[in-house]
C-alpha positions as CSV (number, residue, x, y, z in Angstrom):
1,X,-78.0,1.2,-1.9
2,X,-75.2,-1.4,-2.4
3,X,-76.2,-4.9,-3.1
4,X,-74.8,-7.5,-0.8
5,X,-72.1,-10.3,-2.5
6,X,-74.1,-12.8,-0.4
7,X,-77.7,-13.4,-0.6
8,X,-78.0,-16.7,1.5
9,X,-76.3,-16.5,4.5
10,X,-77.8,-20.0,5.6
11,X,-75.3,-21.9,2.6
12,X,-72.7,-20.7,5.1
13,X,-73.6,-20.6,8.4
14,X,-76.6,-22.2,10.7
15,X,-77.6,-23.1,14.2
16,X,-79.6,-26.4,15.1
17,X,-81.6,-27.2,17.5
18,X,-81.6,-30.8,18.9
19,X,-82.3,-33.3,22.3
20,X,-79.6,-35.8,22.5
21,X,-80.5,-39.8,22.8
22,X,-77.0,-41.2,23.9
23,X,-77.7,-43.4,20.6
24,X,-75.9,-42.9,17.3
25,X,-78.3,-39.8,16.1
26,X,-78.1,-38.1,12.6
27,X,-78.5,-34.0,12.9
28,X,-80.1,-32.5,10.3
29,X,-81.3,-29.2,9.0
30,X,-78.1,-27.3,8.7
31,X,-78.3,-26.8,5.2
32,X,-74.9,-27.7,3.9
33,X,-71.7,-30.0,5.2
34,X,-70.4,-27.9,7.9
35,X,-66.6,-27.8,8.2
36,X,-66.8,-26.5,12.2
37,X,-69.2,-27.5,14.4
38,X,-69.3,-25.4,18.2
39,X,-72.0,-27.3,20.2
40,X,-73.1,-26.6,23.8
41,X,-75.9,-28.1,26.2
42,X,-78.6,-26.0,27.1
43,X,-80.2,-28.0,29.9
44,X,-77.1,-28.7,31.5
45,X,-73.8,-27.4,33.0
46,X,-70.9,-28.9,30.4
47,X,-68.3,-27.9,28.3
48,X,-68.9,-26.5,24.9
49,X,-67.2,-28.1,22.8
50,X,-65.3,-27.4,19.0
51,X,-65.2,-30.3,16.5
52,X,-63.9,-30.0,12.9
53,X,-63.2,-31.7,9.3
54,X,-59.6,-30.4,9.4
55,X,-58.8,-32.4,12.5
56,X,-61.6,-35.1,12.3
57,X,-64.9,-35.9,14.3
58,X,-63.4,-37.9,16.9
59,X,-61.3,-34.7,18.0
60,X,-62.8,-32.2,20.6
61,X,-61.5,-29.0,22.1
62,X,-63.4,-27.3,24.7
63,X,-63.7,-23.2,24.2
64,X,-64.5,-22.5,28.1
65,X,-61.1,-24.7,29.1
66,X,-57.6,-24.5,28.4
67,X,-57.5,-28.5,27.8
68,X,-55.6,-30.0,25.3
69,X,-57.2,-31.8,22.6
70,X,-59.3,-35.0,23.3
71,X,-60.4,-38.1,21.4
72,X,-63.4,-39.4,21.1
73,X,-64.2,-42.4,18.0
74,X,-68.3,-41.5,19.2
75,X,-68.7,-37.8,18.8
76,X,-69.0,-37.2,15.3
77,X,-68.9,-40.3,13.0
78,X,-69.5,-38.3,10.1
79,X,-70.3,-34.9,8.2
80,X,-73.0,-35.7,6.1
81,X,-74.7,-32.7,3.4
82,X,-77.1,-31.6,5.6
83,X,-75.6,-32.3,9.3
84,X,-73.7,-34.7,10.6
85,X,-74.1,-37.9,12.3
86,X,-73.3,-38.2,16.1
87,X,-71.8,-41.6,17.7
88,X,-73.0,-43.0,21.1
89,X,-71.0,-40.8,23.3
90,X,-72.9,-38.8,25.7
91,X,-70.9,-36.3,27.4
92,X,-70.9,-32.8,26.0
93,X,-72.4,-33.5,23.1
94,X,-75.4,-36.4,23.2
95,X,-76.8,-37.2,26.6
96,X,-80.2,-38.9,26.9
97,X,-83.3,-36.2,26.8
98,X,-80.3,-33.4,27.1
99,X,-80.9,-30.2,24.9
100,X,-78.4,-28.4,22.4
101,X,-77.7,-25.9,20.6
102,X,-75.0,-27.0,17.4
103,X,-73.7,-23.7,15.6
104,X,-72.4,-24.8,12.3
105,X,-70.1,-23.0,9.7
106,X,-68.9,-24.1,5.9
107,X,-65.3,-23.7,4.5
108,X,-64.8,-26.8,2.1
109,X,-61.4,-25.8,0.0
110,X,-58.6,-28.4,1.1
111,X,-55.8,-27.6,-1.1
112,X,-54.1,-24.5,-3.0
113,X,-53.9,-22.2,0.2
114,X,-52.2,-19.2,-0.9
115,X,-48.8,-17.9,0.4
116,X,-46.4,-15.2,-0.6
117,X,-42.5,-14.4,-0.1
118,X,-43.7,-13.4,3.4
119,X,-45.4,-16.8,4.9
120,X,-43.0,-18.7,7.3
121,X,-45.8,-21.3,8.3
122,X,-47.4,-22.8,6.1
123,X,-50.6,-25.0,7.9
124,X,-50.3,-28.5,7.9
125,X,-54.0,-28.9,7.1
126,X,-56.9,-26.2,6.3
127,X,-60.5,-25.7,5.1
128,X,-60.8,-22.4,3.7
129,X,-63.9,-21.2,1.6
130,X,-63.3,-17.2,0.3
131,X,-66.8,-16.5,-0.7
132,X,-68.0,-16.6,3.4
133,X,-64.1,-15.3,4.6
134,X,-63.8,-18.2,6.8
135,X,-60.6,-20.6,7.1
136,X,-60.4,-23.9,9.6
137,X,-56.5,-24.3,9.6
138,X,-54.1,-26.3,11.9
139,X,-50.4,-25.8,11.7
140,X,-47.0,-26.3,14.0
141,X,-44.9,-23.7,15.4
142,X,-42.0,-22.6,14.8
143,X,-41.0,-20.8,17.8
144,X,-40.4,-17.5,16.5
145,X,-41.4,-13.6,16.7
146,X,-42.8,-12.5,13.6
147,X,-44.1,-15.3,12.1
148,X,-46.6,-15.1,8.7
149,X,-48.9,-18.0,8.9
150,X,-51.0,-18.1,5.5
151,X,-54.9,-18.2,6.5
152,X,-56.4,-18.9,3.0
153,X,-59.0,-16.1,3.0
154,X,-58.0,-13.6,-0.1
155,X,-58.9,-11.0,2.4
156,X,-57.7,-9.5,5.3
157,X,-59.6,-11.4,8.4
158,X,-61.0,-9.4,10.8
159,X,-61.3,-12.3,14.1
160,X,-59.0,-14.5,14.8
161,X,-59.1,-17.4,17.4
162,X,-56.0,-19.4,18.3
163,X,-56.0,-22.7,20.7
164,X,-53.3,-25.2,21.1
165,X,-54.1,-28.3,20.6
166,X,-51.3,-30.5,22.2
167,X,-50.2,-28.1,25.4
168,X,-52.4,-27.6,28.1
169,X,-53.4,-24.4,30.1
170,X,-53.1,-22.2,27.4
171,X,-55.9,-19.6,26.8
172,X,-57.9,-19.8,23.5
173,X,-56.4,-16.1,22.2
174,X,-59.1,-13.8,20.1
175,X,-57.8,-11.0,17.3
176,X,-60.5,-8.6,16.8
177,X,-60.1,-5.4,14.2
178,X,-61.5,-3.6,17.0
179,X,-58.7,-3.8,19.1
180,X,-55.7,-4.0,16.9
181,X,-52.9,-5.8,16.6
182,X,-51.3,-4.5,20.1
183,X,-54.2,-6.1,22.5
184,X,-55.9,-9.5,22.7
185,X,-58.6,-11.3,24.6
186,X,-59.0,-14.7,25.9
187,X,-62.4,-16.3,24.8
188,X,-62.1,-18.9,27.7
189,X,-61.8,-16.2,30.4
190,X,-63.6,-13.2,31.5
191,X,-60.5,-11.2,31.3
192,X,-60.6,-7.7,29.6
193,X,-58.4,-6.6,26.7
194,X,-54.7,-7.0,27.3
195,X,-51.8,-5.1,25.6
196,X,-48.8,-7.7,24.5
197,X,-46.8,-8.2,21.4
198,X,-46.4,-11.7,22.1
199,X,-50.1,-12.8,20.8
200,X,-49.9,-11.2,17.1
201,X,-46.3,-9.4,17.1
202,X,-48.2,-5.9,16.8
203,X,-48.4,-6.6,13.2
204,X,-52.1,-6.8,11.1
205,X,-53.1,-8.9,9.5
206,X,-52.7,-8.9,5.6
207,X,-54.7,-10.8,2.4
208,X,-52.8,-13.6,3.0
209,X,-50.7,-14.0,6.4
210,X,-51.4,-13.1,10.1
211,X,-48.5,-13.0,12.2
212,X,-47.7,-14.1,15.7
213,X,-45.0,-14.0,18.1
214,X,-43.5,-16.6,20.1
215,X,-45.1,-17.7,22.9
216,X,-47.1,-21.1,24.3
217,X,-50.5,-19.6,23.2
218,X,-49.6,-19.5,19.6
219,X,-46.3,-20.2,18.1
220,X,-44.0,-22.7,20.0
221,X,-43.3,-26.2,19.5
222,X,-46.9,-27.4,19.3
223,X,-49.6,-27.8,17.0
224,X,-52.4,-24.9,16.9
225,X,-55.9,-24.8,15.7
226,X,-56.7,-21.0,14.2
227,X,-59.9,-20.0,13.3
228,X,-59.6,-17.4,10.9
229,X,-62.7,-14.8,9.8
230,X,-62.5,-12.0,7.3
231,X,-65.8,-9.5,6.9
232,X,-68.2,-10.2,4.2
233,X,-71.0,-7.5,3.7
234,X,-74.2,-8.6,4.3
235,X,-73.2,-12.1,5.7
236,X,-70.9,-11.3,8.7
237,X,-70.2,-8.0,10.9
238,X,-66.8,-7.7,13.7
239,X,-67.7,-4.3,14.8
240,X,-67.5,-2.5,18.4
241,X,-69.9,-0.1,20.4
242,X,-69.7,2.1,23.5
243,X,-72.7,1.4,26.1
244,X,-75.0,3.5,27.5
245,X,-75.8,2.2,31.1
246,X,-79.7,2.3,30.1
247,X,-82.5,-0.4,29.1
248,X,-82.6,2.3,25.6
249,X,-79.8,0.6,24.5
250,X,-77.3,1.4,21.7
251,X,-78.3,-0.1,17.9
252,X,-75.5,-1.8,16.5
253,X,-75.6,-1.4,12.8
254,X,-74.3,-4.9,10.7
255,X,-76.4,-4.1,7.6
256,X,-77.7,-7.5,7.7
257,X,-80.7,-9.5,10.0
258,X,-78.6,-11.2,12.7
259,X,-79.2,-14.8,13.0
260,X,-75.8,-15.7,15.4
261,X,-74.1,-12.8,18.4
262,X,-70.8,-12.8,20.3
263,X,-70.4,-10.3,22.5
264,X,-67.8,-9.1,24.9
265,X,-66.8,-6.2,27.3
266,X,-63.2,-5.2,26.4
267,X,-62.2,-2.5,29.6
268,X,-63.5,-5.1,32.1
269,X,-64.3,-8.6,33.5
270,X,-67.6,-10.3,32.2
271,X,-68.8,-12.8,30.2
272,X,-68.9,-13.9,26.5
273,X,-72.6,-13.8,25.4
274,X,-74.2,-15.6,22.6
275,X,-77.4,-15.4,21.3
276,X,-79.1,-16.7,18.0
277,X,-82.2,-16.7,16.3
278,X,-83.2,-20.9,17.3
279,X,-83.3,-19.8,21.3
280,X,-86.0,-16.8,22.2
281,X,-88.3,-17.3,24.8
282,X,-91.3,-17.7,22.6
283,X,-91.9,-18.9,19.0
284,X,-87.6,-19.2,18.2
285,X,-86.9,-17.3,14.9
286,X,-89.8,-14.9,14.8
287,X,-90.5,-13.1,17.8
288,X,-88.2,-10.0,20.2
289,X,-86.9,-9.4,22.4
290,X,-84.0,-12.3,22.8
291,X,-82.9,-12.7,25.9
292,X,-82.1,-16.6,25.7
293,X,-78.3,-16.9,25.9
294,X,-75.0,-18.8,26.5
295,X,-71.7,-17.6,27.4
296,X,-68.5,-19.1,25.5
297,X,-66.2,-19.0,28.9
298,X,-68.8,-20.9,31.0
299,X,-70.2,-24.0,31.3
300,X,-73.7,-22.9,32.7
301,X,-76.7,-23.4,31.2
302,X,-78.7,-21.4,29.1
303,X,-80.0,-18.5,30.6
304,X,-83.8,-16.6,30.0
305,X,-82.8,-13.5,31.4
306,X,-84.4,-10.4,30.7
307,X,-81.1,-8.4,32.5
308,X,-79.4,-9.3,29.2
309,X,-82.2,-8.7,26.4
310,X,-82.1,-7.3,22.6
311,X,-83.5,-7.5,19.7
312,X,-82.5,-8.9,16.3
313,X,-84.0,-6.2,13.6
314,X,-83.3,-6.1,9.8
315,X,-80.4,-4.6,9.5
316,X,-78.4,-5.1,13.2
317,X,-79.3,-5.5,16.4
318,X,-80.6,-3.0,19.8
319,X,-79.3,-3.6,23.1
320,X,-82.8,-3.8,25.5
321,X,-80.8,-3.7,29.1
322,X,-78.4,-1.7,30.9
323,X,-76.3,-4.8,32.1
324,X,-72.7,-4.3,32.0
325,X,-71.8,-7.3,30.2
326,X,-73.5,-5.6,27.2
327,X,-74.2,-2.3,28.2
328,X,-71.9,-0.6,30.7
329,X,-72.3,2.9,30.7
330,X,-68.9,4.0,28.9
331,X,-67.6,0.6,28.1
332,X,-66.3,-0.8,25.0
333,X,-67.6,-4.0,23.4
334,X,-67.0,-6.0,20.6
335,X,-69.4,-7.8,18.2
336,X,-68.7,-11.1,16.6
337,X,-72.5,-11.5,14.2
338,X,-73.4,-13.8,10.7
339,X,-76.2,-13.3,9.3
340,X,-79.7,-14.7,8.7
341,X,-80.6,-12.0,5.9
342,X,-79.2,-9.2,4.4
343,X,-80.7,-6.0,4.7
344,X,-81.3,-5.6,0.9
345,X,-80.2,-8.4,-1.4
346,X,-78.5,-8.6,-4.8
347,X,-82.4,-9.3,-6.4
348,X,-83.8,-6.0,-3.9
349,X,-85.7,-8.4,-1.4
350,X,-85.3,-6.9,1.9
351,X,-84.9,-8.2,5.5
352,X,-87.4,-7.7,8.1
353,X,-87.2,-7.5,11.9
354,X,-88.2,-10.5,13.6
């Protein structure tokens, strides 16, 4: 059996659990200094909301809205080695006695991103960290079909989510391998899969570049925030699945304990679910099944709901429903999953259901 590249997943990625104050409030226990932070309430109906290094703590976009960016000097003061420090705004992000949920990732490299005779955009400012295959870039567009924007990764990414920052009511546009080049998604909505050439010019991604046509989601005169994820064995898994309309759900194989889900119907309408291994019902991080979720298009609160169970297991994940937003019968669904522990490790320690 091969050994995975990355034995702690937790250096790279890692949800927190924490109840606002509406007083400045350091968050801790993430592990390392997380370059994006995705934070949603849990006890009530907001906005999530997307904050990074590249653009600064003081600048928010909202993944369920088609808003432009906003400003706010009291949302994240500082990134700190193990968290980050929150200011006194409340909204979204730090409200009195109000729970969250804060899923972190690291990138860290700020200069040298890699281009070749190909790029036509180079970003304007990036985070990139190759070992995870995960880039935080911003860049400005150029207005034209076929344009290479260098992502940074050394690998081919496999997701890719585009907002604009500066233009309103433009959809937050998701590249997944499962789909191809020739279709994309918008995380914002509960729209199915759409066929256009406009989101990624139906041309794949490469090692360096992805491409993009020209079009207000992604390449006109504005500035863009991409979020940019190539596959890592035992650390992160984009894969797809076919439902089966029945509580004996399909597994979905990752080769890795899941510790973070995104999933989405592709043929129809329905929601973006999220799970992770901080929210079960009972004892968080130990116990199945997990039916404790969020959905990225939606400002609802989390949801106990046993219509939309599955469980996490040592090497992927089973679907415990016959709902359709997971589990249609004959529908098509993409994964978006980082890991809490690799199936078998580089010193042969194995991972164990939870």
């Amino acid at each position: 059996m091969a050994y995975t590249a990355i034995d702690d997943a937790g250096i790279f990625f890692n949800s927190v659990l924490y109840t606002g104050t509406g007083t400045t409030h350091t968050i801790t226990g993430v592990g390392f200094q997380p370059d994006f932070v995705w934070g949603k309430c849990r006890s009530q109906a907001q906005s999530h909301r997307a904050i990074d290094a590249v653009r600064g703590g003081d600048k928010v976009l909202y993944p369920d809205l088609s808003n432009v960016e906003g400003t706010d000097s009291e949302l994240i003061t500082s990134f700190n080695s193990d968290g980050y420090v929150m200011g006194t705004s409340g909204t979204n992000a730090n409200d009195n006695t109000e729970t969250y949920v804060s899923w972190n990732w690291k990138a860290g490299t700020t200069s040298g991103i890699a281009t070749n005779g190909s790029t036509t955009i180079t970003p304007s400012s990036y985070s990139f960290d190759q070992t995870s295959g995960f880039s935080v870039i911003q860049y400005a567009g150029n207005s034209t079909s076929g344009a290479k924007i260098a992502h940074g990764l050394g690998a081919t990414p496999a997701f890719i989510i585009i907002k604009p920052i500066n233009l309103a009511g433009q959809a937050w546009v998701v590249y997944h391998q499962g789909l191809g080049e020739t279709k994309y998604m918008e995380m914002n909505t509960t729209a199915a899969a759409a066929t256009a050439s406009w989101p990624f010019n139906d041309t794949a991604p490469d090692s360096v570049n992805f491409t993009v046509g020209n079009n207000n989601n992604v390449n006109t005169g504005y500035n863009y925030l991409a979020l940019c994820f190539a596959e890592k064995s035992g650390y992160s898994k984009f894969t797809s699945y076919m439902g089966n309309g029945n509580a004996d759900g399909p597994f979905i194989h990752t080769g890795f304990q899941p510790s973070w889900l995104m999933i989405k119907e592709t043929d129809s309408t329905s929601g973006w679910c999220m799970y992770d291994n901080k929210r079960p019902l009972s004892n968080p991080g130990y116990y199945n099944v997990n039916q404790n979720f969020l959905q990225a298009n939606d400002t609802g609160v989390e949801s106990d709901n046993s219509n939309l169970a599955l469980d996490f297991l040592s090497n992927g994940f089973k679907i415990r429903n016959s709902a359709g937003d997971t589990n249609g019968a004959g529908n098509s669904y993409i994964v978006m999953a980082f890991a809490e522990f690799p199936f078998v490790s580089s010193n042969s320690k194995s991972g164990t259901a939870r």
